[in-house]
C-alpha positions as CSV (number, residue, x, y, z in Angstrom):
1,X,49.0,67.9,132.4
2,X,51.4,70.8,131.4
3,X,53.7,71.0,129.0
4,X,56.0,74.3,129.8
5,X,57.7,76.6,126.9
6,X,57.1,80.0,128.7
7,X,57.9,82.1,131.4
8,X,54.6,83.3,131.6
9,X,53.4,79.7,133.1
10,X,53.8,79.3,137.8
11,X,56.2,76.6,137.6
12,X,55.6,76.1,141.5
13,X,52.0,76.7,141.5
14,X,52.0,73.8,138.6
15,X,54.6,71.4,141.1
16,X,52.0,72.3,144.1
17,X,49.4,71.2,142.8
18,X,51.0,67.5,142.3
19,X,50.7,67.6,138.1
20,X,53.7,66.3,136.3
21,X,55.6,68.8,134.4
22,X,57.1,68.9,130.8
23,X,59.3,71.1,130.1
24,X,60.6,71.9,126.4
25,X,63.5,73.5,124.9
26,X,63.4,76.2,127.5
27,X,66.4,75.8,130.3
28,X,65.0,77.3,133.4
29,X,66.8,78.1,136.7
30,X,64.3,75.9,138.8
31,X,64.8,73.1,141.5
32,X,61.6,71.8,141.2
33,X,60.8,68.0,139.9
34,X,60.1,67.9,135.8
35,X,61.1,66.3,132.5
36,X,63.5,69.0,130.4
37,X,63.2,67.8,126.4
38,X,65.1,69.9,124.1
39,X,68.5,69.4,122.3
40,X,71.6,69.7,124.3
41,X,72.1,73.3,123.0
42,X,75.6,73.9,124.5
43,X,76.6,70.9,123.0
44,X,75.8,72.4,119.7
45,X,77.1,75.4,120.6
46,X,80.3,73.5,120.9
47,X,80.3,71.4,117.5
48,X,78.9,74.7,115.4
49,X,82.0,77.1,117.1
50,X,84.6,74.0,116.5
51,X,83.3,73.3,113.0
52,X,83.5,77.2,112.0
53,X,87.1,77.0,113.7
54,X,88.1,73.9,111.4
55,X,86.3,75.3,108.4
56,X,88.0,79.0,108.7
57,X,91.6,77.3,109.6
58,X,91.5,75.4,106.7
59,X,90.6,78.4,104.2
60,X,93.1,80.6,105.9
61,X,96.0,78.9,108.2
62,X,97.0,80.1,111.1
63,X,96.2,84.0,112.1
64,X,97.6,85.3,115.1
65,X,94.1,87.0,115.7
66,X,91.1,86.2,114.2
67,X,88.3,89.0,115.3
68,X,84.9,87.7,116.3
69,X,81.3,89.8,116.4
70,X,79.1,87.5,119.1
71,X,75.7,87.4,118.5
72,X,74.1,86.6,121.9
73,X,70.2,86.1,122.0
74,X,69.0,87.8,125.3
75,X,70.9,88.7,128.4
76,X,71.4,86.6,131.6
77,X,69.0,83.9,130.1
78,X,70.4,80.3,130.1
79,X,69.3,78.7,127.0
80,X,71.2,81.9,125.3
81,X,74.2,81.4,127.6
82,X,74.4,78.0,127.1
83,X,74.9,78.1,123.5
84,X,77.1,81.1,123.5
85,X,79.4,79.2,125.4
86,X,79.7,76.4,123.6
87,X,80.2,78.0,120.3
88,X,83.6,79.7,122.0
89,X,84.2,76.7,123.5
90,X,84.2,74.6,120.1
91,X,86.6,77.3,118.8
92,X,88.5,77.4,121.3
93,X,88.8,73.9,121.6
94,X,89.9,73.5,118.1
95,X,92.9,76.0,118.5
96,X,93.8,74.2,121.7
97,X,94.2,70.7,120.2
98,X,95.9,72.2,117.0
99,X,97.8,75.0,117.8
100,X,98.4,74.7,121.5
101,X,97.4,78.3,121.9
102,X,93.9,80.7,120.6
103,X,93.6,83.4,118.3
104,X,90.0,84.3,118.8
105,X,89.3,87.8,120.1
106,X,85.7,89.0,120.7
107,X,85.7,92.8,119.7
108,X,81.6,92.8,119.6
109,X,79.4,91.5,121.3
110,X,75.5,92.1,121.2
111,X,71.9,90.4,122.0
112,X,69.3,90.5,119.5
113,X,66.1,89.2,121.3
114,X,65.7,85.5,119.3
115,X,65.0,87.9,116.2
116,X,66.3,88.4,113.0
117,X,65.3,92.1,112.5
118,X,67.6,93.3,115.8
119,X,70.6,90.9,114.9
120,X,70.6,92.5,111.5
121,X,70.6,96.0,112.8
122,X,73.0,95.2,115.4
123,X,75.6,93.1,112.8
124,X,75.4,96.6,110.8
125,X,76.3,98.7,114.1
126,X,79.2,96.8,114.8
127,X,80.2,96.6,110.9
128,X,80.1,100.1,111.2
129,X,82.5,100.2,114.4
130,X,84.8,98.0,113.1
131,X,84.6,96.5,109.6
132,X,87.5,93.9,110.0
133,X,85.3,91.1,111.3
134,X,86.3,87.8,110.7
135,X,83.7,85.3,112.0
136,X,80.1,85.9,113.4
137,X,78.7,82.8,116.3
138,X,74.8,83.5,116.2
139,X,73.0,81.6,118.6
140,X,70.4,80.6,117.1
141,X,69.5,80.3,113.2
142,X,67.1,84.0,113.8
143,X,70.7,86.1,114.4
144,X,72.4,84.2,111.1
145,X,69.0,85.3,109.0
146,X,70.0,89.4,110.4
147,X,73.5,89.0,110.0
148,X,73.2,87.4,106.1
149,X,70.7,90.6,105.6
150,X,72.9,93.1,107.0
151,X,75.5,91.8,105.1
152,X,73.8,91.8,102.0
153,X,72.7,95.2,102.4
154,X,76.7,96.0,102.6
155,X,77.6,94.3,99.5
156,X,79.5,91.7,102.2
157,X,77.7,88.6,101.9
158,X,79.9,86.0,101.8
159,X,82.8,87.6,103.1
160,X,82.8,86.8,106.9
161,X,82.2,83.4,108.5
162,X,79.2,82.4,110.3
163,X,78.5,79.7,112.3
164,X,74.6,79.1,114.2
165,X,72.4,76.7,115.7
166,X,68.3,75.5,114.6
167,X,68.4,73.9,111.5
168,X,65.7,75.8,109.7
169,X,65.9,75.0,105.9
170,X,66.3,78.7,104.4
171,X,69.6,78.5,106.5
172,X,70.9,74.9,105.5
173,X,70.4,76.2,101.6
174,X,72.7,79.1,102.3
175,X,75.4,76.1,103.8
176,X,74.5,74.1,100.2
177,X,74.9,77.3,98.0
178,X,77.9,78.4,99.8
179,X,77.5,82.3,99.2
180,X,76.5,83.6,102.4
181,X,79.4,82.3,104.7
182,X,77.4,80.6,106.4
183,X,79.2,77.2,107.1
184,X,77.3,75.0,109.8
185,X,74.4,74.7,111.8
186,X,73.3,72.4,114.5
187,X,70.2,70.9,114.3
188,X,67.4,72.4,117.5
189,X,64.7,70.5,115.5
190,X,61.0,71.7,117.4
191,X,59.7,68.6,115.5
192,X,61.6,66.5,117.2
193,X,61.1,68.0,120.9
194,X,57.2,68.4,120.4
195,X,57.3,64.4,119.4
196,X,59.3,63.4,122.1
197,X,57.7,66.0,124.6
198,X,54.2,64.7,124.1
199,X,55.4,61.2,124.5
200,X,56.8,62.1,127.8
201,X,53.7,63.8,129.0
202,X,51.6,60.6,127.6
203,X,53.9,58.3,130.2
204,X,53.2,60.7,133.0
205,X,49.7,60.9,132.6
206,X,49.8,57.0,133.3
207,X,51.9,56.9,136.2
208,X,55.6,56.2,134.4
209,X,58.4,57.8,135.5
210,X,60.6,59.7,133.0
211,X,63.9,61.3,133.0
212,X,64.9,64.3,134.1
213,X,66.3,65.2,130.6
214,X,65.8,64.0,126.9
215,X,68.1,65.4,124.9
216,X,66.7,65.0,120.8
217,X,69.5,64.7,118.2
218,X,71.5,68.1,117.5
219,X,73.5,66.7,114.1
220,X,75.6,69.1,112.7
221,X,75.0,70.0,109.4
222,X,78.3,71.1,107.0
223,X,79.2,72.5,103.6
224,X,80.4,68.6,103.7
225,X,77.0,66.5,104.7
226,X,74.5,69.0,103.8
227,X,73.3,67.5,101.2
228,X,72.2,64.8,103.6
229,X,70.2,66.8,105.6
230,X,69.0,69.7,103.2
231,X,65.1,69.0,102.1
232,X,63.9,71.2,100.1
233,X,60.3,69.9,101.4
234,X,60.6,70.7,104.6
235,X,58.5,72.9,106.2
236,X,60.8,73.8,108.9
């Protein structure tokens, strides 16, 4: 009994052969019939991009234009879309309800494969290009680690604004040191989805029916609750 995290897997040979399907923290364009556990990642999209909104409007006020690098993870893939999206969408929000109007304007915007080693090199091109960034969105906690580095390597960590989505420890210390502008993270815990996947996959096997979608929890972690989520034990 399958549980799915790659594209390398016949999602209809799988469905025609009448075994229950799993799958985890990988949104797939597919009609067939299957459990999808994972966190709601446009939903953390949206409370990482409307934190870093809140965070950087507090620090500085209003700014008629505030000039964004987009860190994307992988072209026309939905899991990266979806939390691309959200993270403009949280800004945006943000500016909406406060302001009435939005300030944000993309000037960059680049895919880096998942990876940290790309996102760094690509965070250095666009510095490069145009060294008046404001805020970085990465979409996942693997862009924040290249765009800290490159930064570093610059003599600029600290300076610009990040905001990302996983959760991995190394990145919630940089939120509780508060040096490498990093200042939110939603939680994409695999912990949590293997757990929950593996349940689901346990009911199937004897004959319960389970939902199309289990979201796990995406908490937000902030230069204001980390503390509460930072373990310096974890091994994730």
């Amino acid at each position: 009994l399958p549980i799915y995290n790659s594209a390398n897997v016949g999602l209809d040979e799988i469905l025609a052969a009448d075994i229950p399907l799993t799958i985890v923290n990988q949104a797939v364009e597919f009609n067939g019939q299957y459990t999808f556990v994972s966190a709601d990642v446009e939903n953390s999209g949206y409370k990482s991009g409307y934190e870093l909104a809140r965070y950087y409007d507090e620090k500085n006020g209003w700014q008629d234009e505030v000039r964004a690098f987009v860190l994307s993870s992988a072209p026309q893939e939905k899991e990266s879309d979806l939390r691309r999206w959200g993270e403009v969408m949280g800004w945006t929000d943000y500016m909406l309800d406060k302001y009435g109007k939005n300030n944000l304007n993309i000037v960059a915007y680049q895919y880096y494969q998942w990876l940290p080693e790309p996102a760094m090199n690509a965070t250095l091109d666009v510095l490069q290009a145009d060294p008046d960034i404001d805020v970085i969105f990465a979409a996942c906690d693997g862009g924040a680690q290249g765009a800290v580095a490159a930064l570093e390597q610059i003599g600029r960590d600290g300076e610009i604004l990040i905001c990302t989505i996983d959760g991995r420890k190394s990145v919630l210390e940089w939120i509780k040191n508060g040096d490498k502008g990093v200042v939110c993270d939603a939680f994409n815990d695999p912990r949590q989805m293997g757990k929950w996947a593996v349940y689901m996959a346990a009911l199937q096997a004897s004959g319960v029916s389970t939902p199309s979608t289990y979201y796990v929890m995406n908490d937000l972690v902030t230069t204001e609750n980390v503390d509460t989520y930072y373990d310096a034990n974890s091994t994730y």
